[in-house]
Every structure is written in structure tokens, then in C-alpha cells.
MDTraj code that builds the backbone (N, CA, C; nanometers):
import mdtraj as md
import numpy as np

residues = "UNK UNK UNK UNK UNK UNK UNK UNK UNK UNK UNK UNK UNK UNK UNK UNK UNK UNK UNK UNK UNK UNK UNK UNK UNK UNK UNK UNK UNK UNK UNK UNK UNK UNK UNK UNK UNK UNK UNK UNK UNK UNK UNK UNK UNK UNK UNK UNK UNK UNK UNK UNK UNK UNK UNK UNK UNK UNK UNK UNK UNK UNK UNK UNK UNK UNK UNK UNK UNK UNK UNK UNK UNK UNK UNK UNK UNK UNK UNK UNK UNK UNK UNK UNK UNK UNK UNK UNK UNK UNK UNK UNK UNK UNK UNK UNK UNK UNK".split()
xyz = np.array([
    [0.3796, 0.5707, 0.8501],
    [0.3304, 0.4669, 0.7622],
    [0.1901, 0.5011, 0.7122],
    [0.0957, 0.5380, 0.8051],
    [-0.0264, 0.6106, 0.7332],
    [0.0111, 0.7169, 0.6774],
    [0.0464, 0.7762, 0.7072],
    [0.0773, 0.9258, 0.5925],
    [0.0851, 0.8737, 0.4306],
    [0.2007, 0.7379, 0.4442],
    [0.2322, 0.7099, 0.3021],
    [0.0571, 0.5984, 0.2350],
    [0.0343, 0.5632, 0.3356],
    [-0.0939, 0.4830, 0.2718],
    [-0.2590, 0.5361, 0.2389],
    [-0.2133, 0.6879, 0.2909],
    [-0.3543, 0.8004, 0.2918],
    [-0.2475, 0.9107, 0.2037],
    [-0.1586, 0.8348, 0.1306],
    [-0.1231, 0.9995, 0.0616],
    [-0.1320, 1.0512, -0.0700],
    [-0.2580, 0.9298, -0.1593],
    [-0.3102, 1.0186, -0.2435],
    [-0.4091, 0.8960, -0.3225],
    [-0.4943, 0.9541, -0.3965],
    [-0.5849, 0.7909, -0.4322],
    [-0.5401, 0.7431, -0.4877],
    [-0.4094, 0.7703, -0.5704],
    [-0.2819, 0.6548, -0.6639],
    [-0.2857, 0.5487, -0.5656],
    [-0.2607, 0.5886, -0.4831],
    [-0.2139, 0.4630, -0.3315],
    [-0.3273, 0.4111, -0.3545],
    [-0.4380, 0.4446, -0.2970],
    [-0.5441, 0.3795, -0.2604],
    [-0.5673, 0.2690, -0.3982],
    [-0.5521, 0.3201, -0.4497],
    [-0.5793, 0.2308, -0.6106],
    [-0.4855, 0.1361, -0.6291],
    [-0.3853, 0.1679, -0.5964],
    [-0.2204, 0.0371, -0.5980],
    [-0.2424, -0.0548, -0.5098],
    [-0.3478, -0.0337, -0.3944],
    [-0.3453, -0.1087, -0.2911],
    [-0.4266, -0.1601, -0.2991],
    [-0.5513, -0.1200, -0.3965],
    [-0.6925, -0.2607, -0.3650],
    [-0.6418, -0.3464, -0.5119],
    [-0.5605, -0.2703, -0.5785],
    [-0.5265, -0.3871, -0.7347],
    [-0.4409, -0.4632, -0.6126],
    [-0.3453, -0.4686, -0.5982],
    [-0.2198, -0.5889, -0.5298],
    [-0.3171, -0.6467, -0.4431],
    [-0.3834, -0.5973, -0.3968],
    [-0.5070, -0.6819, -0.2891],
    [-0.6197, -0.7295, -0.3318],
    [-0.6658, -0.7472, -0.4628],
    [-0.7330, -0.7885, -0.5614],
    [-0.6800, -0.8303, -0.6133],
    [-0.5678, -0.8800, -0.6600],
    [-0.4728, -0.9481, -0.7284],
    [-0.3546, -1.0143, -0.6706],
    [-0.3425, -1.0588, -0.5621],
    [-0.2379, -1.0707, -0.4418],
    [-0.0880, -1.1297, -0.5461],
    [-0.1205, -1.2120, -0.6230],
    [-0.0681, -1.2724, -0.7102],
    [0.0399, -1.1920, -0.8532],
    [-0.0204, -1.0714, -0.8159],
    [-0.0258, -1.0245, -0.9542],
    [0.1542, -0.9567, -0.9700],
    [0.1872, -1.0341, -1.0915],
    [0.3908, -0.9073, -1.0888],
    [0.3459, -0.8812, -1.2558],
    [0.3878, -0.7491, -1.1798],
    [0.3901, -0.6577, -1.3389],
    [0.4942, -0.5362, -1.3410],
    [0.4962, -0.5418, -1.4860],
    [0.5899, -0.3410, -1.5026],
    [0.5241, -0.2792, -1.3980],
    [0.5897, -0.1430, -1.4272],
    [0.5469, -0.0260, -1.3497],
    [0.4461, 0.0059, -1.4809],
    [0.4903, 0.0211, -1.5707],
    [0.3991, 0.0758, -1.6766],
    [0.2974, 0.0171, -1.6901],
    [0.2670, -0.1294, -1.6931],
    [0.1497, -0.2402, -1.6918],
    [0.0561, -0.1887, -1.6090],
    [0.1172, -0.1530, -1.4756],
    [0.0572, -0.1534, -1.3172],
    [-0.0620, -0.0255, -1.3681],
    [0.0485, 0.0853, -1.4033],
    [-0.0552, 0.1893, -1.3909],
    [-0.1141, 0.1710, -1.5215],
    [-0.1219, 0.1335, -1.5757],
    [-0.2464, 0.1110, -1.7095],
    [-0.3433, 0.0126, -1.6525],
    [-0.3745, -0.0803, -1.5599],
    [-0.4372, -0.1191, -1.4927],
    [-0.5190, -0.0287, -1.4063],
    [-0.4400, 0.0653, -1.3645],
    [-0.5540, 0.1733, -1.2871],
    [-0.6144, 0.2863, -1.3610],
    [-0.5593, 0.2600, -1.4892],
    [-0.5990, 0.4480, -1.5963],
    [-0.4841, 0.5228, -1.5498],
    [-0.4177, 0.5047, -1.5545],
    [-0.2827, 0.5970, -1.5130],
    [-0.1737, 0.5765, -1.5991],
    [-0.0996, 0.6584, -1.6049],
    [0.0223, 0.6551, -1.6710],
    [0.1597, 0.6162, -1.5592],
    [0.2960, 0.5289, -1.6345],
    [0.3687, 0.5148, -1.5403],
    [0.4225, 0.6283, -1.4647],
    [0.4529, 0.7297, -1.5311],
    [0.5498, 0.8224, -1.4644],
    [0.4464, 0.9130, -1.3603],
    [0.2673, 0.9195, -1.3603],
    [0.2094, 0.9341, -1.2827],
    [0.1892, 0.8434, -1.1262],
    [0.2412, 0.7214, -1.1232],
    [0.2470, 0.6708, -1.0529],
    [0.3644, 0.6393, -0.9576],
    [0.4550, 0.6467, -1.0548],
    [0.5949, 0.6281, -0.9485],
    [0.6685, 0.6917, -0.8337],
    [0.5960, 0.7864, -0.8074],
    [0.6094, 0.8423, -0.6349],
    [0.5604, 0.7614, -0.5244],
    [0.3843, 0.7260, -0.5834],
    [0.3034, 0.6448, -0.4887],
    [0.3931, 0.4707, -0.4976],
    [0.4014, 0.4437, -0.6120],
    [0.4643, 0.3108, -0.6232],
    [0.5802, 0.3194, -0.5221],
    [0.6999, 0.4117, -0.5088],
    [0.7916, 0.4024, -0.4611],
    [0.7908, 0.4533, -0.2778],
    [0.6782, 0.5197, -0.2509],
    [0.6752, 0.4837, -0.0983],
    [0.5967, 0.3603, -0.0707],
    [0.5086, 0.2726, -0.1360],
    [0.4945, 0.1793, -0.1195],
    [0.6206, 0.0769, -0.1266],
    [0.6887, 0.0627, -0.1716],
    [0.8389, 0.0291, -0.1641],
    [0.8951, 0.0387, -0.0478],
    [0.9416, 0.1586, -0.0066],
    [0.9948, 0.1690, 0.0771],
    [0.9279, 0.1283, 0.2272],
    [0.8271, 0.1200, 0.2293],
    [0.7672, 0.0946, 0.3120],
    [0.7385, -0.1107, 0.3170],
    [0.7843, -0.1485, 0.2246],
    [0.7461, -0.2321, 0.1817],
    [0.6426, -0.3502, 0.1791],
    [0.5696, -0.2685, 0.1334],
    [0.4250, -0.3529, 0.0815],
    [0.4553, -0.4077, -0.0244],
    [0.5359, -0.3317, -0.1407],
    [0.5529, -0.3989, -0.3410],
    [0.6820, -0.3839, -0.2627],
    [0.7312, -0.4947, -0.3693],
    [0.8750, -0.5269, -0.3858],
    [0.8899, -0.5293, -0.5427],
    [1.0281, -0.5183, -0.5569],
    [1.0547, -0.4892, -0.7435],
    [1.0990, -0.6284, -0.7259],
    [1.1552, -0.6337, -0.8061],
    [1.2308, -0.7436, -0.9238],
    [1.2997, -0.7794, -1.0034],
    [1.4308, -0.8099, -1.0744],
    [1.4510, -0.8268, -1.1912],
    [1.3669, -0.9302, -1.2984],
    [1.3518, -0.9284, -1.3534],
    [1.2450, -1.0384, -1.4537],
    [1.3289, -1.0259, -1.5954],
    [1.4110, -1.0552, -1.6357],
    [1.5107, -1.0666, -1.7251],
    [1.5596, -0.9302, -1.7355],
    [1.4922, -0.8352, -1.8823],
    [1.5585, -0.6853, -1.8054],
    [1.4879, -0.5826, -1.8044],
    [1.3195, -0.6748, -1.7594],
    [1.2612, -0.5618, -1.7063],
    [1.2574, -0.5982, -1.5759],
    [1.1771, -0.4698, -1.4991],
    [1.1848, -0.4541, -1.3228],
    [1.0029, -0.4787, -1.3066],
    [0.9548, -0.5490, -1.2393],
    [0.8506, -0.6075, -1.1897],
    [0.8343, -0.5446, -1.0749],
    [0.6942, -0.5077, -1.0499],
    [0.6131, -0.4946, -0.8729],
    [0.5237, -0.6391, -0.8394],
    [0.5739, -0.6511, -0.7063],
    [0.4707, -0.7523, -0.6939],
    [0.4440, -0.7082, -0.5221],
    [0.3404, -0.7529, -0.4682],
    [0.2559, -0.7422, -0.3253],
    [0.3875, -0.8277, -0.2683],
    [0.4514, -0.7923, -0.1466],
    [0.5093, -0.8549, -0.0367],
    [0.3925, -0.8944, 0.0393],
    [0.3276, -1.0095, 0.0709],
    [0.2479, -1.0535, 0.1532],
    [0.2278, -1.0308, 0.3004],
    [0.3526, -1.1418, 0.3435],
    [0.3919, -1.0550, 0.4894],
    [0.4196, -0.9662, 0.5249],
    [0.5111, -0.8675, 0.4640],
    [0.4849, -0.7305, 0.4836],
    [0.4006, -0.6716, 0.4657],
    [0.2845, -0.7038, 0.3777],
    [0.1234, -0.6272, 0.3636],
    [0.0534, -0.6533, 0.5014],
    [0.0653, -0.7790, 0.5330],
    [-0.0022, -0.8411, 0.6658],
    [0.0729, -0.7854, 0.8136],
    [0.1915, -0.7423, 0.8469],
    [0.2402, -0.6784, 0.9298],
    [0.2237, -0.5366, 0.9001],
    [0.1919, -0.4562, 0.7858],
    [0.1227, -0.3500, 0.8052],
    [-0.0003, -0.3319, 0.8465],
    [-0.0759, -0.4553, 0.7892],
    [-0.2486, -0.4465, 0.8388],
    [-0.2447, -0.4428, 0.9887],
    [-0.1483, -0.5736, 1.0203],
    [-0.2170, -0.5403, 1.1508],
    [-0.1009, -0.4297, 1.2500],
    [-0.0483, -0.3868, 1.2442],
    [0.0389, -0.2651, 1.2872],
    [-0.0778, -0.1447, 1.2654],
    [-0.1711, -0.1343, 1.1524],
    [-0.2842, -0.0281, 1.1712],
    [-0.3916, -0.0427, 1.2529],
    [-0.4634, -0.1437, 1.2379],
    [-0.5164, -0.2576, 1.2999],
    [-0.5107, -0.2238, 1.4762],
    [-0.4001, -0.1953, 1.5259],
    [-0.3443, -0.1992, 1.6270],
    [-0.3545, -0.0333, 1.6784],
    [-0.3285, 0.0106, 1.5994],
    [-0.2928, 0.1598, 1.5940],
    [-0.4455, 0.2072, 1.6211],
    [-0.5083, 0.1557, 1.5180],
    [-0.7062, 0.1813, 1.5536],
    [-0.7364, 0.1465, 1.6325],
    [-0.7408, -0.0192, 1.7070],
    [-0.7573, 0.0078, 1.8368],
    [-0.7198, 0.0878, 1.9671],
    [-0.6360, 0.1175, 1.9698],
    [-0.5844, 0.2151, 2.0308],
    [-0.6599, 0.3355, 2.0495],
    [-0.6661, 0.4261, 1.8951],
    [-0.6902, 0.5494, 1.9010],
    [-0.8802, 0.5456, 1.9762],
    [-0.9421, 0.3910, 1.9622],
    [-1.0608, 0.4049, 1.9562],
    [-1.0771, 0.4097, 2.1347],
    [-0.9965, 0.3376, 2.1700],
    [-0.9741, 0.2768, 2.3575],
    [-0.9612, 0.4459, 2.3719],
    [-0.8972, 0.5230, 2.2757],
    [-0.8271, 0.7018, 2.3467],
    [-1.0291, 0.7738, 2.3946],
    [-1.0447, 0.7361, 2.2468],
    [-1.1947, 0.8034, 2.2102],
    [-1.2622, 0.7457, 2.3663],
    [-1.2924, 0.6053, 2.3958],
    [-1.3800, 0.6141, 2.5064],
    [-1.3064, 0.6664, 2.6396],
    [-1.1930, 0.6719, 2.5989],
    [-1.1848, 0.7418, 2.7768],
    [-1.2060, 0.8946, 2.8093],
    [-1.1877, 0.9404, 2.6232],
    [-1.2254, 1.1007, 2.6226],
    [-1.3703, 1.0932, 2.6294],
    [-1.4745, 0.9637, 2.6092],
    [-1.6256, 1.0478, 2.6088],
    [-1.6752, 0.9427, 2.7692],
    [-1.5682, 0.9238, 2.8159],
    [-1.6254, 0.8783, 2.9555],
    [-1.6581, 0.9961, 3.0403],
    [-1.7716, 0.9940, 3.0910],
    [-1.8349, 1.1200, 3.2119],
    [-1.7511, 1.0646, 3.3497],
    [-1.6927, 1.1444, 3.4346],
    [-1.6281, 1.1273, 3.5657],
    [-1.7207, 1.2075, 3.6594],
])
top = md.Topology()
chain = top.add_chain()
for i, resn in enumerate(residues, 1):
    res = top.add_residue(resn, chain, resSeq=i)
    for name in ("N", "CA", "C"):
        top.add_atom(name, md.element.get_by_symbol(name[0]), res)
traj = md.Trajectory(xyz[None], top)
């Protein structure tokens, strides 16, 4: 799941718009003209966000919409969240002196 959310600044950029916009359903094409991007530059990052599901599509008559899955954004946060604490609990037991 980090791999797909550190895997390129498209992501990073898809993820503070839907999180700056929690609200927000748009094209794919809309989306990335919102970031300076073109659609077909974006639709790799769009689509492991998908699968992973943070955006969910849509039908919207007969176009296809992204919008932020909430709870699934919020069960990823804290699933990382979790994951960091962890790695940080690893860190002090590696810089504990015995």
C-alpha cells in the first residue's frame, strides 16, 4: 500500500487535491487539469489509487467520475499511522544501549 502511495508525485498530487477537496467528483480529464497534467498522464497513478481504494469511479450519466472514498482514505491513514508507529517502537529498541 505504501509503494502505491510513494509511487510517484502524480500520487502525491491526487492525494492532497481529494484531501483538499474531500468533496470533490470529477472526470479523469478534469482531475488532471486540476494538477497541470494531462489525463492519459495520470491514469496509472489514478488507477492504483483505485484499486487500493482511496478514489472510487462512477457512472454520472455517460461519463465516469473520481471521487475520495472517505472511509477507505481514513482506514488507510490510520493502517500507516500504525505501520509508523511501529517502525518508530523498531528504531528505539535498535538505538537502546544494553
Amino acid at each position: 500500500m505504501l509503494e502505491t502511495l510513494l509511487a510517484s508525485e502524480i500520487t502525491g498530487d491526487l492525494l492532497v487535491l481529494f484531501h483538499r477537496n474531500p468533496g470533490l467528483i470529477d472526470t479523469l480529464d478534469s482531475v488532471a487539469r486540476r494538477i497541470g497534467r494531462t489525463g492519459n498522464s495520470i491514469e496509472e497513478d489514478v488507477r492504483g489509487l483505485v484499486n487500493i481504494g482511496i478514489l472510487k469511479t462512477r457512472r454520472v450519466g455517460r461519463s465516469e467520475v473520481l471521487l475520495l472514498d472517505r472511509a477507505r482514505d481514513r482506514e488507510v491513514l490510520d493502517a500507516i499511522a500504525k505501520h509508523l508507529r511501529n517502525l518508530e517502537g523498531v528504531g528505539k529498541i535498535d538505538n537502546a544501549k544494553f
